[in-house]
N, C-alpha and C positions, 0 to 999 in steps of 0.2 A: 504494500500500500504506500510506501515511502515514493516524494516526487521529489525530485533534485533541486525543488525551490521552496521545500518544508524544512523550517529552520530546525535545529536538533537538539536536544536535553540530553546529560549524561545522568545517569542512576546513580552507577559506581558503587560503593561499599551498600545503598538501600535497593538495590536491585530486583531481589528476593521478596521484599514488600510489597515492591509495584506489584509483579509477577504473582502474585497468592491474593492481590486485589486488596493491599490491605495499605496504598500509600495513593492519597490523594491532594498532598501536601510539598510542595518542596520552596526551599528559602536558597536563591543564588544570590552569588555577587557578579552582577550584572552592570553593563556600564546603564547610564538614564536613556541614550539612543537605543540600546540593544532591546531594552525593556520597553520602552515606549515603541517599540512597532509592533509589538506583539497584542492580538486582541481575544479576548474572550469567542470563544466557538474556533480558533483558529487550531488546527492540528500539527502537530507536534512529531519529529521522529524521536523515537527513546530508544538510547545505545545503553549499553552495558557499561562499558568503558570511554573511553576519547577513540575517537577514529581514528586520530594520528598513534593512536599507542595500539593497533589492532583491533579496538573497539567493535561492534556487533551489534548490527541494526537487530533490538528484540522486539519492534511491536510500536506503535501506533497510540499517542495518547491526545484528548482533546480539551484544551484550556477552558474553563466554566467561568473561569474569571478575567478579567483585564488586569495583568502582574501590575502590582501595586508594592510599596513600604509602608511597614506600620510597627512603631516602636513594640506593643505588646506581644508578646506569646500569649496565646490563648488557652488554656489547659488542655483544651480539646486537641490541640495540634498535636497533643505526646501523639494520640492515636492516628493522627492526619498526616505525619508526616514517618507514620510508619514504624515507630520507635518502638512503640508495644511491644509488636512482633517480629522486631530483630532483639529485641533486650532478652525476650524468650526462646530462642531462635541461639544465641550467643554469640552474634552478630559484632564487629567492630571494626573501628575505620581505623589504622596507625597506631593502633595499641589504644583507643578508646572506646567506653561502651557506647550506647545511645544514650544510658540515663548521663554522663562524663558529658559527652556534648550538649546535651538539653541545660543542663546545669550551668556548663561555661556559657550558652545563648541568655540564660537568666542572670547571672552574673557583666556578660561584657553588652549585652542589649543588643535587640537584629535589625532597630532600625535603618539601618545602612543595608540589608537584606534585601533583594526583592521576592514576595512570597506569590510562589505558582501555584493555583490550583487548576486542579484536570480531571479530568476522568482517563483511565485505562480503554481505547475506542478495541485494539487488536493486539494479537501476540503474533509475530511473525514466524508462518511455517516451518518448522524444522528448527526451530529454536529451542526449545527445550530438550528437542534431542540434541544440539548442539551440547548443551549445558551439560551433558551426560554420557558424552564421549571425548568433548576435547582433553587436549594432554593436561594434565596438572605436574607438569616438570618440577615446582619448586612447590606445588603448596600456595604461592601469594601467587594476587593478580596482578593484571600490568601497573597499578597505579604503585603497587611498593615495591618497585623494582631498586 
């Protein structure tokens, strides 16, 4: 479903969230250009990784909202942006959990964030059996190389 003029999200360490339908949340650091072209109903390609690091188009998600900043975290978000279910999961980005990053977000503040929200629209063909044959040469992904 991916068209060569659908701009791209990475997952990265919440991947697994998306994918189990259980992240409809994510907070980037985007420049004010990048974020301001983006609009509510617009779709979305979602990679696993960065494309420049071998990244893997999974699947297809569609923005509900027009990316915005907003100084609060909303309690709701633990679960929106999929934390729940990686904190359960034992999920970690760089040697931190999800509750470790929630907490530095509550601590240093995300209004300099921009927060996406989307729905999960598709999962790209052969992707999940991707996920369950490629090599695990080291154990880590490409982003802790």
């Amino acid at each position: 479903m991916k068209s060569d003029l659908m701009k791209i999200i990475v997952f990265d360490w919440t991947r697994d969230a998306l994918l189990a339908g259980r992240k409809t949340c994510a907070r980037r650091l985007w420049s004010k250009t990048y974020a301001q072209e983006l609009r509510a109903g617009e779709l979305m390609a979602a990679y696993d990784w960065d494309p420049c690091d071998g990244g893997q188009h999974m699947g297809t998600i569609r923005l509900t909202r027009t990316p915005y900043q907003h100084k609060e975290l909303p309690p709701e978000d633990w679960e929106n942006e999929g934390f729940d279910y990686l904190e359960h999961t034992g999920a970690h980005r760089r040697g931190s959990s999800p509750r470790m990053i929630w907490d530095d977000w509550l601590r240093a503040g995300v209004g300099h964030l921009w927060v996406v929200r989307f729905e999960l629209v598709s999962i790209e063909p052969g992707y999940i059996d991707y996920l369950a044959v490629r090599p695990k040469e080291t154990g880590k992904e490409p982003h802790d190389k």
